[in-house]
KEZA-497399 format. One line per field, with one value per residue (C-alpha): residue number from 1; x, y, z. Coordinates in steps of 0.05 Angstrom, whole numbers. Example, Ala and Ser with C-alpha at 12.3 -4.5 7.8 and 13.67 -1.06 7.14 Angstrom:
% KEZA-497399
seq	[1 / 2] $
xx	[246 / 273] $
yy	[-90 / -21] $
zz	[156 / 143] $
% end
This chain:
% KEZA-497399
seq	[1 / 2 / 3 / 4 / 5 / 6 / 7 / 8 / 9 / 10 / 11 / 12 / 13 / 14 / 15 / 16 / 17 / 18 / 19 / 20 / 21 / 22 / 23 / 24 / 25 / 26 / 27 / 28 / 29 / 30 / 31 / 32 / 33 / 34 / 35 / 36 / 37 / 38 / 39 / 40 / 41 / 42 / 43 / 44 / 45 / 46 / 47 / 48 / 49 / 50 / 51 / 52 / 53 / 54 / 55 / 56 / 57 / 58 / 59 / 60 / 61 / 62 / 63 / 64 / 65 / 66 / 67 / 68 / 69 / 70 / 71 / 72 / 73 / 74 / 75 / 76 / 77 / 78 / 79 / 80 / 81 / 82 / 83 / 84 / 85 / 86 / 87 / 88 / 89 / 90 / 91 / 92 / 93 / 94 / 95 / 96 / 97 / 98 / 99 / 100 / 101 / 102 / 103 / 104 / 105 / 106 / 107 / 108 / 109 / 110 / 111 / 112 / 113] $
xx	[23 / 39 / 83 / 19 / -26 / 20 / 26 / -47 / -58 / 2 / -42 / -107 / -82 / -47 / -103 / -150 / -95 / -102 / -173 / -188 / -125 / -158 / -236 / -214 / -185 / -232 / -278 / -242 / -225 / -299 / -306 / -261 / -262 / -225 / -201 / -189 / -133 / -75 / -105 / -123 / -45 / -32 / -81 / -48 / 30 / 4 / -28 / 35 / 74 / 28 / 30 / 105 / 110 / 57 / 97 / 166 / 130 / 101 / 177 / 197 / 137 / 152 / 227 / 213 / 164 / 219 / 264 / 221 / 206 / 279 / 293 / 228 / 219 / 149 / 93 / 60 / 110 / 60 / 8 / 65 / 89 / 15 / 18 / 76 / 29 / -13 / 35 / 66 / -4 / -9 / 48 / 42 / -25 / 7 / 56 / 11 / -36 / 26 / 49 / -33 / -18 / 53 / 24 / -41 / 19 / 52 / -8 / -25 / 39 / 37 / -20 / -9 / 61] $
yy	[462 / 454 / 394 / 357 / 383 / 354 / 298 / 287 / 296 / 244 / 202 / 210 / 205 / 137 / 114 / 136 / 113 / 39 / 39 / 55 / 12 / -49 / -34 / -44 / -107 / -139 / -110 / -137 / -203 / -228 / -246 / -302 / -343 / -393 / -353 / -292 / -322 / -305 / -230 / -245 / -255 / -190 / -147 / -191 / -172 / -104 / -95 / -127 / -70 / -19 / -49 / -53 / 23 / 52 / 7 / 50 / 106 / 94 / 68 / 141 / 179 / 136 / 155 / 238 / 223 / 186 / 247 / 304 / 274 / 262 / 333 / 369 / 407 / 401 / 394 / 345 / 293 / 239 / 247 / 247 / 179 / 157 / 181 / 136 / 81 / 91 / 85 / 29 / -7 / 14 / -14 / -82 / -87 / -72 / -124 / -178 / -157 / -153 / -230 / -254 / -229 / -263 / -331 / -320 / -311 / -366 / -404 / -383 / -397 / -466 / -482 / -444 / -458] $
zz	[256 / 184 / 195 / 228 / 167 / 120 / 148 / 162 / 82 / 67 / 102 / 77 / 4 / 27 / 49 / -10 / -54 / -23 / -24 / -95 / -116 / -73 / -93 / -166 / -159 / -123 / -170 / -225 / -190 / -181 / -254 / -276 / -345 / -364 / -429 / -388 / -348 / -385 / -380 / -303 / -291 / -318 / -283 / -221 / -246 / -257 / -185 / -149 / -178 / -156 / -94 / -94 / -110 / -58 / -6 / -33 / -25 / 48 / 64 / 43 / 79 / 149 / 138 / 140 / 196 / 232 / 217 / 230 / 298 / 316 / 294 / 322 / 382 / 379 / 441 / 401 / 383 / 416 / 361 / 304 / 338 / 332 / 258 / 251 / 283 / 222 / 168 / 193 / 195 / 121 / 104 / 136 / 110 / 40 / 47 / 83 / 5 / -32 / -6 / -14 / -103 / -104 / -82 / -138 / -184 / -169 / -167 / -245 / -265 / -245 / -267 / -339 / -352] $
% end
């Protein structure tokens, strides 16, 4: 029981966690000057690290899942394995997000060298 309420709250922060980090820079992202691009580039560098970390730290949380469920005797290993589902989602939605800010990178720096 407290295994599946922990996990339930790892869960809900992630995904709190990724919405407020997303809301603000899209937020951020709708208003962009030409003079502001330098400063656009680092809101960008500084969002693909915060992306970088919360993906660590989803690595880590799907990584104790894996292990409590290999080492569990528990009824209710089917709704941990859907739990799994979940952060796995997260994290490929993080990386698909985390590929979409490397290419806007890439794109500044050409086009600022």
């Amino acid at each position: 029981m407290k295994l599946r309420l922990s996990i339930i709250v790892l869960i809900i922060a992630l995904a709190i966690g990724s919405i407020i980090i997303t809301t603000g820079f899209v937020t951020n992202s709708n208003y962009v000057d030409i003079p502001k691009i330098s400063s656009q580039y680092e809101n960008l560098l500084k969002y693909k690290n915060e992306l970088e970390k919360i993906n660590q730290y989803n690595q880590e949380i799907l990584k104790d899942l894996e292990y409590q469920i290999q080492n569990s005797d528990d009824v209710n290993i089917n709704h941990i394995n859907n739990e799994i589902d979940v952060v796995k989602r997260v994290i490929n939605e993080n990386k698909l997000e985390l590929e979409q800010i490397i290419s806007k990178l890439s794109q500044i720096e050409e086009t600022n060298p």
